[in-house]
C-alpha atoms as one frame of an Amber mdcrd trajectory, in Angstrom:
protein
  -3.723  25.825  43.300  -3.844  28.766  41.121  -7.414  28.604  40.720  -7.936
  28.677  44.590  -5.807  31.241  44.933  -8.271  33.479  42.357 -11.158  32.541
  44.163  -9.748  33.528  47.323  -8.727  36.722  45.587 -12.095  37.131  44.638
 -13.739  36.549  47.709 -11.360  39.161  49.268 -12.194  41.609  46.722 -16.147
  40.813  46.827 -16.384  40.858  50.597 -14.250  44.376  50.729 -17.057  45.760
  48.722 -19.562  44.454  50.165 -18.569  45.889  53.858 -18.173  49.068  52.419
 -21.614  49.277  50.899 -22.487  47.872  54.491 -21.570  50.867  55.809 -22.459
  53.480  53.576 -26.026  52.164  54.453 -25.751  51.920  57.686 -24.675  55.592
  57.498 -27.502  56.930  55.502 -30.078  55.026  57.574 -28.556  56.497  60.829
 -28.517  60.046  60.032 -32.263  59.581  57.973 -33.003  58.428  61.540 -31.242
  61.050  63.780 -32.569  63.889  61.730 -36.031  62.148  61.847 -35.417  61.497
  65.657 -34.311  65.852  65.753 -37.876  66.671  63.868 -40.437  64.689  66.013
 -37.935  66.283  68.945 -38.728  70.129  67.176 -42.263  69.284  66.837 -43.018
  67.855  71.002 -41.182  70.950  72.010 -43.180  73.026  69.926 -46.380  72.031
  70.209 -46.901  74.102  73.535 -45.149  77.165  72.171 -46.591  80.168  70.577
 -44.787  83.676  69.705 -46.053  86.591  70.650 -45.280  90.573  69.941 -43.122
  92.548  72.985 -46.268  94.878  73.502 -48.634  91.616  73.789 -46.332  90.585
  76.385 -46.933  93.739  78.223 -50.397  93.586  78.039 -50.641  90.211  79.440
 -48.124  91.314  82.207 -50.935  94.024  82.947 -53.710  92.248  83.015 -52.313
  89.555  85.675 -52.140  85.982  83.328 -48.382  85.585  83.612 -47.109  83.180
  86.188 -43.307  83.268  85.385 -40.774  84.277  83.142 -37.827  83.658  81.658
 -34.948  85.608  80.241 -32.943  83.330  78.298 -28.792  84.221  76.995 -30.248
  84.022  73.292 -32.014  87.022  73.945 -35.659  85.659  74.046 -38.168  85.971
  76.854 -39.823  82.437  77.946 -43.449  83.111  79.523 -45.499  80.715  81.360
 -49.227  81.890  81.108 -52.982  81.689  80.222 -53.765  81.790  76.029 -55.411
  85.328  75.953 -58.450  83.169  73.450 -59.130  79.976  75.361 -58.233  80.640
  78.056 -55.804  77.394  78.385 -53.155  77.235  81.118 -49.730  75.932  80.843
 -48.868  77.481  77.794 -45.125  78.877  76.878 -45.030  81.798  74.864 -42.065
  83.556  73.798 -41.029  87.215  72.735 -37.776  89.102  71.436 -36.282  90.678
  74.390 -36.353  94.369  73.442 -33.739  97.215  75.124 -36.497  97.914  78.210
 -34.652  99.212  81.223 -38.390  99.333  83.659 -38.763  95.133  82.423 -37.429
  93.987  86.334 -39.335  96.636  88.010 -42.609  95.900  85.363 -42.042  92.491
  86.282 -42.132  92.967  90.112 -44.767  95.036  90.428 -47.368  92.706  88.543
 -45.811  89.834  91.301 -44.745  87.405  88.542 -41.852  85.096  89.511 -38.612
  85.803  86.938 -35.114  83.928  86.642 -31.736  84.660  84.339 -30.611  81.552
  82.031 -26.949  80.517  83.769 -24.496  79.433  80.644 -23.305  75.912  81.352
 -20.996  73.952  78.507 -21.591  70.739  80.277 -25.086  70.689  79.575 -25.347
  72.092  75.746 -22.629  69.014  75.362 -24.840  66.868  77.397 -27.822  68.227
  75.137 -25.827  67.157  72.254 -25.145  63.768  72.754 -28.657  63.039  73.800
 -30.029  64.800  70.402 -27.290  63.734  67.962 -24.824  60.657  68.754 -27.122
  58.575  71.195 -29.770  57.855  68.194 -27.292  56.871  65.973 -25.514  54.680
  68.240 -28.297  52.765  69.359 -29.528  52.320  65.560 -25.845  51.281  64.602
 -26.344  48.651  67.246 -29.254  47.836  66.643 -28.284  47.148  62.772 -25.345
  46.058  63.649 -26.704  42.578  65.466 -29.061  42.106  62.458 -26.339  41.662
  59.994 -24.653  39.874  62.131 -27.212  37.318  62.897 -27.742  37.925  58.797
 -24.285  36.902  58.105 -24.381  33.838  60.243 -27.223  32.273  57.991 -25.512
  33.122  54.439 -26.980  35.984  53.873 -25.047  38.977  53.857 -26.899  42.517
  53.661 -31.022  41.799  53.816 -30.114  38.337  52.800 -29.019  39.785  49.024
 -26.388  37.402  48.852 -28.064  34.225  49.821 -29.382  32.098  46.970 -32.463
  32.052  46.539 -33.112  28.510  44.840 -36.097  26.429  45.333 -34.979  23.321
  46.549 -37.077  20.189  46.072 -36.802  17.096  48.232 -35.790  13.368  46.795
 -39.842  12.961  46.029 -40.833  16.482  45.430 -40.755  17.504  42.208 -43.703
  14.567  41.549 -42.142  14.540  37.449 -40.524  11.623  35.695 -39.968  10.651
  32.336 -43.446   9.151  32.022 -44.701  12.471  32.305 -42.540  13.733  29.526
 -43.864  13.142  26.017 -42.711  13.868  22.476 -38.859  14.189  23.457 -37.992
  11.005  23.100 -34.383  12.092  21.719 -33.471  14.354  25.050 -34.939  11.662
  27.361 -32.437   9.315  26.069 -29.574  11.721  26.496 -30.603  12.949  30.082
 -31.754   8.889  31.008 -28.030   7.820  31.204 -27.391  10.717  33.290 -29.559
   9.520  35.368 -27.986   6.000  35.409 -24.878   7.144  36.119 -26.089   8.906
  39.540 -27.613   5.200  40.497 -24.699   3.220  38.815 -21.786   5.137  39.013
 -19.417   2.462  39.531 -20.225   0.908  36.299 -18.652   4.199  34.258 -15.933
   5.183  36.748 -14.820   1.169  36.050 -13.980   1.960  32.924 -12.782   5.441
  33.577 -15.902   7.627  32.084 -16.701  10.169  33.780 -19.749  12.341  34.398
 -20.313  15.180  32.130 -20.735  18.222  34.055 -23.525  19.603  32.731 -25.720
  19.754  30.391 -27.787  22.571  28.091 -31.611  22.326  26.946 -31.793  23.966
  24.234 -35.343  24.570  22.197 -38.114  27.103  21.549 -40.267  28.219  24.393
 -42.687  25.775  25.806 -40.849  22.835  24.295 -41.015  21.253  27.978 -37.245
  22.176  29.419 -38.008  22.963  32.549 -40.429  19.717  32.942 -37.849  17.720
  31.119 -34.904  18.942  34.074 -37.482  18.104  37.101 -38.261  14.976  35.213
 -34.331  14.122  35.932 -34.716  15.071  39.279 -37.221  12.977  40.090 -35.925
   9.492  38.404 -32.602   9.807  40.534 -34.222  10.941  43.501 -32.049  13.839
  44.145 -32.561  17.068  46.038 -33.074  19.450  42.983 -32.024  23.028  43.037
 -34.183  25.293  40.890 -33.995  29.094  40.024 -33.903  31.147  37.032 -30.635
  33.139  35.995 -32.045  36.390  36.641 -32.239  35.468  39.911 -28.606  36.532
  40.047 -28.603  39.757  39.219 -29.310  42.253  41.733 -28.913  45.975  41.325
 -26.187  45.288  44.062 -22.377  44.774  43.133 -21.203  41.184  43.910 -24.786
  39.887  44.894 -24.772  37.664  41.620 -20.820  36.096  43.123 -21.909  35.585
  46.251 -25.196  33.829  45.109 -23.376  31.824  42.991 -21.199  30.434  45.538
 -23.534  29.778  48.256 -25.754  28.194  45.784 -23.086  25.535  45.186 -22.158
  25.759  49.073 -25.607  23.976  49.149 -25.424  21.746  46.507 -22.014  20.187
  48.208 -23.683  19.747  51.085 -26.557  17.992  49.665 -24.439  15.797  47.035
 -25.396  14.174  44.948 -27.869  16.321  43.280 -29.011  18.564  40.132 -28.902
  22.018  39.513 -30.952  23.637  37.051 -30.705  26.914  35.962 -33.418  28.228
  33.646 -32.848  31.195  31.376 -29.434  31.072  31.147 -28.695  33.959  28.889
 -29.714  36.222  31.357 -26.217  35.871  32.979 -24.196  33.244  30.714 -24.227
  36.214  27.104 -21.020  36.851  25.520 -18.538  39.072  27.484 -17.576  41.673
  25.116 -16.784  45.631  25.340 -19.706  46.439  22.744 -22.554  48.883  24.554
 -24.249  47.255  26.696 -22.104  44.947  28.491 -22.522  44.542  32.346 -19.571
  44.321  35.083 -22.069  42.591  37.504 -23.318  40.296  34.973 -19.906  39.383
  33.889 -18.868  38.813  37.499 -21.093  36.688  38.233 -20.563  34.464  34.766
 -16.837  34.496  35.855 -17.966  33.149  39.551 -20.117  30.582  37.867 -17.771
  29.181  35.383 -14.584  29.414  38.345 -17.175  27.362  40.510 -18.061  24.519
  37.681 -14.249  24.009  37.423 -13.685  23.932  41.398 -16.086  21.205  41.843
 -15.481  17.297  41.893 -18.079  15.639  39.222 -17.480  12.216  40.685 -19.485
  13.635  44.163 -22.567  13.552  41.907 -23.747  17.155  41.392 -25.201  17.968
  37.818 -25.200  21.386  36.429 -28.573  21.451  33.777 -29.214  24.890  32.367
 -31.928  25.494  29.869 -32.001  28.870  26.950 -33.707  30.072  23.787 -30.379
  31.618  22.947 -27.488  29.587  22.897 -26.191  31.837  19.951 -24.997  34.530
  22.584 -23.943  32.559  25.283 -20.375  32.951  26.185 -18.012  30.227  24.511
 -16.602  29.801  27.791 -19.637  28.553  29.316 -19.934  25.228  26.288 -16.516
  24.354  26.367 -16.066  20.869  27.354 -15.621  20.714  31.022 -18.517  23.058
  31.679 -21.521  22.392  29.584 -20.401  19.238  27.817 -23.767  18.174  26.303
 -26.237  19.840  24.078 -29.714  18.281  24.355 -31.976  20.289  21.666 -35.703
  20.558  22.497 -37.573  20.996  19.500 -40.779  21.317  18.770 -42.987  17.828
  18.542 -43.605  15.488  15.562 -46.762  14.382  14.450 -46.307  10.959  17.017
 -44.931  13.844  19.346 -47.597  15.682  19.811 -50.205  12.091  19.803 -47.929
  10.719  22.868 -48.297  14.752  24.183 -51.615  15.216  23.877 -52.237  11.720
  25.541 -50.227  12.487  28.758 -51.934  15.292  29.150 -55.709  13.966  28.846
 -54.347  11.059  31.355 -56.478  12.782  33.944 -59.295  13.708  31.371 -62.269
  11.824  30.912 -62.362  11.789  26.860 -65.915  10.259  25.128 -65.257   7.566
  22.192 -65.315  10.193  19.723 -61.964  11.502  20.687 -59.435  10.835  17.022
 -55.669  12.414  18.452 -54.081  12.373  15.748 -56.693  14.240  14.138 -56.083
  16.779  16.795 -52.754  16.557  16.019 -52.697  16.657  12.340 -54.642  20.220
  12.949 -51.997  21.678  15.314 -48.855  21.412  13.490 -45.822  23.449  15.059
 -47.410  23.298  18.416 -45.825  22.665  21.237 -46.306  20.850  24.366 -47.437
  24.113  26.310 -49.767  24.768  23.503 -51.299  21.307  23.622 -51.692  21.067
  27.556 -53.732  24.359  26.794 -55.725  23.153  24.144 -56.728  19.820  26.428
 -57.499  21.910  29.310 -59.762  24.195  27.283 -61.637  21.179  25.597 -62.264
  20.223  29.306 -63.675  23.640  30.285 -66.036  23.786  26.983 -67.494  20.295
  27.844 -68.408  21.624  31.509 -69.674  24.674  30.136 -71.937  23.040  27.900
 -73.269  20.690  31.038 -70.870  17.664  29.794 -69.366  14.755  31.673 -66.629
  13.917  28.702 -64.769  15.596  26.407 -65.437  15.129  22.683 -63.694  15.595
  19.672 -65.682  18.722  18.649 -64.621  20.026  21.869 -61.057  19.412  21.021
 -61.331  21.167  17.856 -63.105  24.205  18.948 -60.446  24.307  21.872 -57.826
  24.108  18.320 -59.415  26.736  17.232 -59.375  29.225  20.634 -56.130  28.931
  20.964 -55.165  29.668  17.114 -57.802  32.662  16.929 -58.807  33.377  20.241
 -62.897  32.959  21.266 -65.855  34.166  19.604 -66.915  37.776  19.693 -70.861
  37.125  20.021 -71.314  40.746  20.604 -69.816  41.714  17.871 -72.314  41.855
  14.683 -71.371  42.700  10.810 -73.350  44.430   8.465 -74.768  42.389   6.136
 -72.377  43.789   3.388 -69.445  43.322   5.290 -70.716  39.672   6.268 -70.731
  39.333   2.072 -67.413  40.367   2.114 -65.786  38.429   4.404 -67.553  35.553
   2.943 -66.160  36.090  -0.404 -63.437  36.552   0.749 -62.903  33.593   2.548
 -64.222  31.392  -0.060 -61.637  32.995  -2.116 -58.986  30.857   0.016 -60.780
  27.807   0.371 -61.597  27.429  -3.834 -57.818  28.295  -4.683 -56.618  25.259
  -1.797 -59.563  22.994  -3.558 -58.826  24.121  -7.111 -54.647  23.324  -6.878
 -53.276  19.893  -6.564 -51.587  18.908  -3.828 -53.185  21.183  -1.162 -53.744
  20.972   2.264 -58.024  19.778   2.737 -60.010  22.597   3.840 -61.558  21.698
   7.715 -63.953  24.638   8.149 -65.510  28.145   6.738 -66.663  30.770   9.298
 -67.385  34.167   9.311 -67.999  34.431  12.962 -65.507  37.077  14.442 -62.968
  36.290  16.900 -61.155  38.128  19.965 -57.808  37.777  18.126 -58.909  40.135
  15.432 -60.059  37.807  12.737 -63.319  38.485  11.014 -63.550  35.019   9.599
 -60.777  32.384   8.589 -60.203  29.350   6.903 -58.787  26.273   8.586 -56.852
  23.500   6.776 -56.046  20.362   8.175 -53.221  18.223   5.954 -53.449  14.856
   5.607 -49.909  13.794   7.089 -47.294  15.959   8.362 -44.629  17.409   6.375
 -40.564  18.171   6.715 -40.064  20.095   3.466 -41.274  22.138   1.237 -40.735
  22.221  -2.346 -40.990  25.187  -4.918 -44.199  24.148  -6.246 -46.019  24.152
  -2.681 -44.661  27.300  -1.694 -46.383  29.029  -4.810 -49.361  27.060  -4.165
 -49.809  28.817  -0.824 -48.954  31.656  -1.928 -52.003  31.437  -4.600 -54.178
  30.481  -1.362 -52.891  32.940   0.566 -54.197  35.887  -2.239 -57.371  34.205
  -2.753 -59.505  36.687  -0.537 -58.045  39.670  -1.469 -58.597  38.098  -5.145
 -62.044  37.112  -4.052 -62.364  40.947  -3.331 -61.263  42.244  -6.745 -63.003
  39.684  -8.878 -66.333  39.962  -7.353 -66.565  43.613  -5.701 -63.795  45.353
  -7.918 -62.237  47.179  -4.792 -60.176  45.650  -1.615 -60.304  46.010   1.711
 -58.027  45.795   4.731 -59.019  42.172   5.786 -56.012  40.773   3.376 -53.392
  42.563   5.424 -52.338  39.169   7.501 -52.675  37.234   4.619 -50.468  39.913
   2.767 -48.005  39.912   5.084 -47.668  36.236   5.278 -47.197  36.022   1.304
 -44.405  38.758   1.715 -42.193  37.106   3.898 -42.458  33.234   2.397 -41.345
  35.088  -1.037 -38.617  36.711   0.696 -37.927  33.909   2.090 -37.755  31.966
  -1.446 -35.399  34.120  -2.814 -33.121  35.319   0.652 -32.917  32.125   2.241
 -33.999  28.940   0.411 -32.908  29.587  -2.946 -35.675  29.354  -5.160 -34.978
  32.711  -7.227 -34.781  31.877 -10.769 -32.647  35.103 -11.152 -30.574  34.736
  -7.827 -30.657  31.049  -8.231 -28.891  29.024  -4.842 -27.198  32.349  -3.374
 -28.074  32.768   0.207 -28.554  36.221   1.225 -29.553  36.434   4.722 -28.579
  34.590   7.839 -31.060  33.410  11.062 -30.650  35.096  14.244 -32.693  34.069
  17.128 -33.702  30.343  15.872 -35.777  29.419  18.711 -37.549  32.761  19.020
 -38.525  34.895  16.412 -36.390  33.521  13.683 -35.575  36.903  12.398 -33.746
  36.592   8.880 -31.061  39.461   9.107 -29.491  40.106   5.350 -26.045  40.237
   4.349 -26.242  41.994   0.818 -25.597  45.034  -0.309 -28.511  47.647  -0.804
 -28.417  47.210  -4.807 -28.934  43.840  -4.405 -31.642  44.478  -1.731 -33.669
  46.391  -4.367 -33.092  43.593  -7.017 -34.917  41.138  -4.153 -37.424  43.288
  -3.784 -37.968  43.484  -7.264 -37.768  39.420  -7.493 -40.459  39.320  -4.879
 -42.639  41.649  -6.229 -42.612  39.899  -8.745 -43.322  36.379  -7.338 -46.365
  37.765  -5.665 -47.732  39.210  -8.888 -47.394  36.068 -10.480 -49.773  34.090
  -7.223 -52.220  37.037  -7.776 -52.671  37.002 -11.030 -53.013  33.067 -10.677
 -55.960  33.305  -7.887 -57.599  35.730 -10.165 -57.448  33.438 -13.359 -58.871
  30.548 -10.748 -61.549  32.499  -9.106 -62.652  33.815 -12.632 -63.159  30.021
 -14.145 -65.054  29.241 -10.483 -67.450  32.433 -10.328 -70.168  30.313 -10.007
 -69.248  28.442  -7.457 -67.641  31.114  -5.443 -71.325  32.789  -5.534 -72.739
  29.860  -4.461 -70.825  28.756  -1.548 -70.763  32.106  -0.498 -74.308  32.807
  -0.214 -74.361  29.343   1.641 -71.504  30.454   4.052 -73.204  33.997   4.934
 -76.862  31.915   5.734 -74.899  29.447   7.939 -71.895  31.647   9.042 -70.005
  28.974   9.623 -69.816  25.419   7.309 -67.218  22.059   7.573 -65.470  21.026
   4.627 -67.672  18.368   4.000 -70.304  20.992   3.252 -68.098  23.212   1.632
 -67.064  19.453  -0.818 -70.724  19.242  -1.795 -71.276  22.638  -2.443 -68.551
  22.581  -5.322 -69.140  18.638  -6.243 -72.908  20.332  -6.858 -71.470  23.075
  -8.636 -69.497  21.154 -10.739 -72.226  18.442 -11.768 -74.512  21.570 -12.661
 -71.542  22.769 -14.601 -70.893  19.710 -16.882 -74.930  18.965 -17.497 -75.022
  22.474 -18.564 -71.844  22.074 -20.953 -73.367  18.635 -22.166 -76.539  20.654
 -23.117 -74.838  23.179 -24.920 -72.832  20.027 -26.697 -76.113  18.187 -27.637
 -77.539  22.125 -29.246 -74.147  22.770 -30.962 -74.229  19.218 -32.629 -78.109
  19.456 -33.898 -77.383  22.799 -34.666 -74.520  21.339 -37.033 -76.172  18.269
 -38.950 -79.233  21.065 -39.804 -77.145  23.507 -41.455 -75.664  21.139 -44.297
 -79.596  19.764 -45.020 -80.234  23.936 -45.724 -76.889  24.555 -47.860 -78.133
  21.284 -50.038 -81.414  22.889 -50.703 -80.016  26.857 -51.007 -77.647  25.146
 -53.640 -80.426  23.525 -55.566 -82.455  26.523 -55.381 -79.726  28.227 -56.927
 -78.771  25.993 -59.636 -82.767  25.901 -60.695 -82.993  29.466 -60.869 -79.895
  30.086 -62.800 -81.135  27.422 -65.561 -84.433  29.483 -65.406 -82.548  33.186
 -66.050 -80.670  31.597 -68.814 -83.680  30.235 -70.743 -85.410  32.863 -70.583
 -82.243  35.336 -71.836 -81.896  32.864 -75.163 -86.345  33.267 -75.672 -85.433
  37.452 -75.575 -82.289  37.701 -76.849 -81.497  34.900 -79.914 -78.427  34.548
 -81.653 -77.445  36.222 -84.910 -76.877  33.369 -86.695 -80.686  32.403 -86.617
């Protein structure tokens, strides 16, 4: 009972707070209306009323256009007369009275009618409560009945307190688990949930029971809303829907008393799911660090009191969906609350076929149409991003007067959502069109040039609304789980191959490397931090993830002497991939000019072009090299021919010298 007892506490304490806000507002509205109600009252009396000097008074009083007067105990003179200018009747003007013993006999003489003011309490009281309490009465009833009737339907002030979840009929939601694709892990999980709302005498039988609820977890776009409806809709159950920051309220207590009359609902409508999205946004760790919340953590201690307090065998299913579990509050994924984890990652490669299938369901696709081409090319995507990329195919083949979509369609579409659409307004100079060439030619030859690369798709220079001048796409032949050493400083080598495009060919950079720079940076920190690929850190991890399904943000947990020792190391690993997409650029000049000049004609070429280009290249390369073979070799069997004959030369002429030194110079002895 204790737990009762808490709640009741709590509703005590919530609904003591909330009538006192009640009235405080009723309060400030009433006298906001009361001194509004006091102006408007200022303003009708005083728009016949005009002031007027003692000695104008007079002068009207001579000149006959005074009707009446007035002598008031406040020591003003009221005057009913013509305006002097217009000439208007019925206007009241009014004057100081000043010390004028001849004012009565003035006043009878011109024949103008005068009376004395006559103190009475009753009516300045009478005054009073016409002017002052009566407004606010009748606004405090007035208000009064409207949170009344307010109250009655769940309300509470403006409705603040009254839940505000979309609730979908038995057939509503129109989702099922045919229209989920590429989570074939989570359907599984959430499918005998399902059963066990159509069978549930087959697990109470053996005493199971119903797990309370149950957390998507994944990155954005990973389909866990779709994937909750989806539930929904194979148990045909009314399906509560709203997003955790639905809760809060600027209010204290709003976030409580939405809580409970959303589950007020859901008992009434049993069985059925609830699904709160965003969970974080009320569910993060209670703690006393800056930033903590007292309605936040109210209403996190009103939802988990509720997910005890209700019977799981009546049916009702609690499925909640974040990007953050790591700061939700333990209390919240302790069994009895949420008792299952269902992660929602990002698609495989048969993932993202089966996604980008359910999604063209409704698209008329030509023969052409290769998905798992498609989905080779959009690796890490997920099933918002591939919903997207069908639904743009679809708009290019209308635009281009098309009754099907085709696979170039698809992979332009690839390409608008990776880099945005083309700028056709925007036009380079034809140096900077050279440059950007290079320099992505520069990427392309370093992926062609390394072994075990990713194939290069397309080459284009045409500018794009996401920034890029140009870019280079890659398409790998199958998909990937790990990396090893010797691809990460492959990529890196790719990665430097424009700005070492630039240096080789123009000797001076630019600022087009600075994604490609930044890219390189953080895989090499990455090497050494995380994965453990240092050769002088060796397998020490350094940093931890925060934010997995977000960001990803590595956070380190060294000390700033070791910091500068990693940045050293990584320095150092991106020296090494420069220096390497120099050396490979310099042994492929010609080719790099080639293709270049090729790429800035056509601005854009495939990477079947881009094969024969360097296939070309390389045939001109080796007939060249076999020339210079063939010259070298001739060039060899001639020379020893031309020794032979210097030597003979040489041996005839000595013998020559010698006989003729004996014919000059003969020996002694003859």
């Amino acid at each position: 009972m204790e737990p009762n007892n808490n709640r009741n506490q709590n509703d005590n304490g919530n609904n003591k707070n909330k009538n006192i806000y009640n009235i405080i507002f009723i309060a400030v509205i009433a006298i906001m209306f009361v001194a509004f109600f006091n102006y408007m009252l200022g303003n009708v009396r005083g728009s016949n009323r005009k002031e007027i000097r003692y000695d104008e008074f007079l002068e009207m009083l001579e000149d006959g256009k005074i009707k009446n007067v007035f002598l008031t105990d406040d020591g003003t003179i009221e005057i009913k007369g013509t305006d002097m200018t217009t000439g208007q009747t019925g206007i009241t003007y009014y004057t100081g009275r000043v010390t004028d013993p001849d004012l009565v006999t003035r006043l009878e003489e011109a024949g103008v009618e005068y009376s004395q003011e006559i103190t009475d309490s009753s009516s300045g009281i009478i005054s009073m409560i016409i002017t002052t309490v009566l407004p606010f009465l009748i606004l405090y009833g007035l208000l009064f009945f409207v949170f009344r009737s307010m109250s009655k339907n769940g309300g509470g002030l403006m409705g603040i307190g009254k839940s505000n979840a979309k609730v979908y009929a038995q057939t509503d939601t129109g989702v099922t688990f045919r229209d989920v694709a590429g989570q074939e892990e989570a359907k599984e999980s959430l499918k005998e949930i399902v059963d066990f709302l159509h069978n549930p005498q087959k697990y109470t039988k053996i005493g199971a029971k119903l797990p309370k609820g149950a957390l998507l977890v994944g990155p954005p776009g990973t389909g866990k809303t779709l994937l909750a409806r989806a539930v929904a809709g194979e148990a045909n159950a009314p399906f509560f829907s709203l997003s955790g920051s639905d809760f809060v309220e600027m209010y204290v207590g709003v976030g409580a008393s939405r809580v409970r009359d959303l589950f007020k609902q859901a008992a009434q409508s049993a069985p059925c799911i609830i699904f709160i999205d965003e969970l974080d946004a009320i569910g993060k760790s209670r703690d006393n660090r800056f930033g903590s919340n007292d309605e936040r953590e109210q209403t996190l201690n009103q939802l988990l009191s509720e997910m005890d307090g209700f019977d799981a065998s009546k049916g009702i299913i609690i499925l909640a969906a974040t990007n953050r579990p790591e700061i939700l509050d333990k209390a919240l994924l302790r069994p009895g609350r949420f008792d299952r984890r269902i992660i929602v990652e990002r698609p495989d490669l048969k993932g993202r076929i089966d996604t980008l299938k359910v999604h063209a369901r409704d698209v008329n696709m030509d023969e052409t149409v290769d998905f798992k081409e498609i989905a080779l090319a959009t690796s890490g995507a997920v099933g918002s991003d591939l919903a997207n990329i069908v639904n743009e195919a679809a708009l290019n083949a209308v635009k281009n007067g098309r009754n099907a979509v085709s696979q170039k369609d698809l992979f332009e579409s690839v390409e608008v959502v990776i880099a945005g659409k083309e700028k056709k307004d925007r036009v380079l100079s034809q140096e900077e069109k050279k440059i950007v060439a290079y320099h992505e030619v520069g990427h392309a030859l370093c992926s062609a040039m390394q072994k075990g690369t990713e194939p290069v798709q397309k080459i284009t220079i045409v500018p794009r609304t996401m920034g890029a001048l140009g870019y280079t796409m890659q398409v790998p032949e199958e998909e990937k789980y790990l990396m090893s050493k010797d691809d990460i400083l492959r990529e890196l080598v790719i990665l430097y191959g424009g700005r070492a495009a630039e240096t080789v060919k123009f000797d001076s950079i630019t600022t087009g490397a600075s994604n490609d720079i930044e890219r390189a940076t953080q895989m090499a920190r990455n090497m050494v931090m995380l994965y453990g690929m240092s050769d002088k850190f060796g397998p020490m991890g350094m940093a931890t993830i925060e934010n997995q399904y977000l960001d990803a943000n590595a956070v380190k947990n060294i000390s700033e002497e070791t910091a500068s020792e990693v940045d050293h190391e990584v320095m150092s690993i991106l020296d090494e991939a420069f220096t390497k997409a120099k050396e490979i650029l310099k042994d492929n000049m010609d080719a790099l000019d080639r293709i270049s000049e090729f790429l800035v004609e056509k601005e854009t070429i495939t990477g079947k072009e881009f094969m024969e280009i360097l296939r070309k290249v390389e045939e001109d390369r080796n007939k060249t090299e076999e020339v210079s073979k063939a010259e070298d070799n001739n060039k060899t069997e001639e020379v020893p021919e031309a020794e032979d004959k210097n030597k003979t030369e040489e041996v005839s002429e000595t013998e020559n010298a010698d006989a003729a030194l004996d014919t000059e110079h003969p020996e002694v002895g003859d």
